[in-house]
C-alpha positions, -999 to 999 in steps of 0.1 A, spaced: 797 405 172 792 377 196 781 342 180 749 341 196 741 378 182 749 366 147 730 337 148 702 357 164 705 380 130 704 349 109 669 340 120 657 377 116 669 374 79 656 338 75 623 352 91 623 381 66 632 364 38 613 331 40 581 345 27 597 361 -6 613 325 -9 576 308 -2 562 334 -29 591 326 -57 583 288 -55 546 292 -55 551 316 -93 577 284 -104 552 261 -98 528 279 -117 542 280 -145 548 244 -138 511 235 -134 506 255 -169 527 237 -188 515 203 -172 478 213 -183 486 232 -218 509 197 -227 482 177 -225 463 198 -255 484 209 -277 524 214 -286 516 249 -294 503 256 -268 536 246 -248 553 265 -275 532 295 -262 541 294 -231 579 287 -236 575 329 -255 550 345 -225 565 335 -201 598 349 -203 580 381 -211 554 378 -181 587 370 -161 604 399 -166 575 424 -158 567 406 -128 610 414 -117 601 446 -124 575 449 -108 590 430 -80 621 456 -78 595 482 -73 577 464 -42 612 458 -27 613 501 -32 582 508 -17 582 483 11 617 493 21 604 534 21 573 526 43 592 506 69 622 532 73 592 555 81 581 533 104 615 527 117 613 567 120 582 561 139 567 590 117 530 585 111 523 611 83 552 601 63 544 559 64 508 572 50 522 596 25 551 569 15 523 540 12 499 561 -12 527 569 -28 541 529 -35 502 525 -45 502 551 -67 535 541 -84 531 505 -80 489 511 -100 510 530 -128 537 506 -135 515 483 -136 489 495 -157 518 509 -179 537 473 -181 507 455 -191 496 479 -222 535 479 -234 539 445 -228 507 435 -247 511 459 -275 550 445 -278 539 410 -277 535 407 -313 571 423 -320 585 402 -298 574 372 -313 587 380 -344 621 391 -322 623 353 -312 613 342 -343 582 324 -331 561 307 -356 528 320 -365 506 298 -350 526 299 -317 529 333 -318 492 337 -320 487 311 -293 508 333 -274 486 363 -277 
């Protein structure tokens, strides 16, 4: 590969890549911006934070891992230049992506409080955190 041809696929990675990067720092600085606010009230609630957020992390990688899946299926049927199959591969990563989803909130909610008690969490933190 000629150097001008790898730098040429540098920028097409940067280019792809530099909105997932925009994205990640925009979550960190929420959860920035919520401890800044919750600090100001309350130690529990930073406490509360410091045990959902971990949790709320980890669904959202999952859920990320999932959009990676679906994304990558509808473009290599675009790649493929195969109309019926991008539509049929997009309902699908909506249907699958509305599922996990709904499925990952109501076990992550109903494992919140055994989590807590996982972590051994206070109660009044752990109540906060509900």
């Amino acid at each position: 590969m000629q150097p001008s041809e790898v730098r040429s696929v540098r920028r097409r990675v940067l280019g792809m890549a530099l909105p997932y990067i925009v994205e990640s720092l925009f979550d960190a600085s929420m959860f920035f911006a919520d401890m800044i606010m919750i600090g100001h009230y309350r130690t529990v609630g930073v406490a509360a934070l410091g045990v959902a957020g971990p949790i709320t992390y980890t669904l959202a990688m999952v859920l990320g891992a999932l959009r990676v899946g679906i994304i990558a299926t509808v473009a290599r049927a675009v790649g493929e230049k195969d109309a019926e199959k991008q539509k049929r591969a997009a309902a699908a990563g909506l249907l699958v992506a509305l599922a996990a989803g709904v499925a990952g909130s109501t076990l992550g909610i109903a494992a919140i409080p055994h989590l807590t008690r996982l972590f051994a969490v206070p109660d009044e933190p752990a109540a906060a955190a509900l």
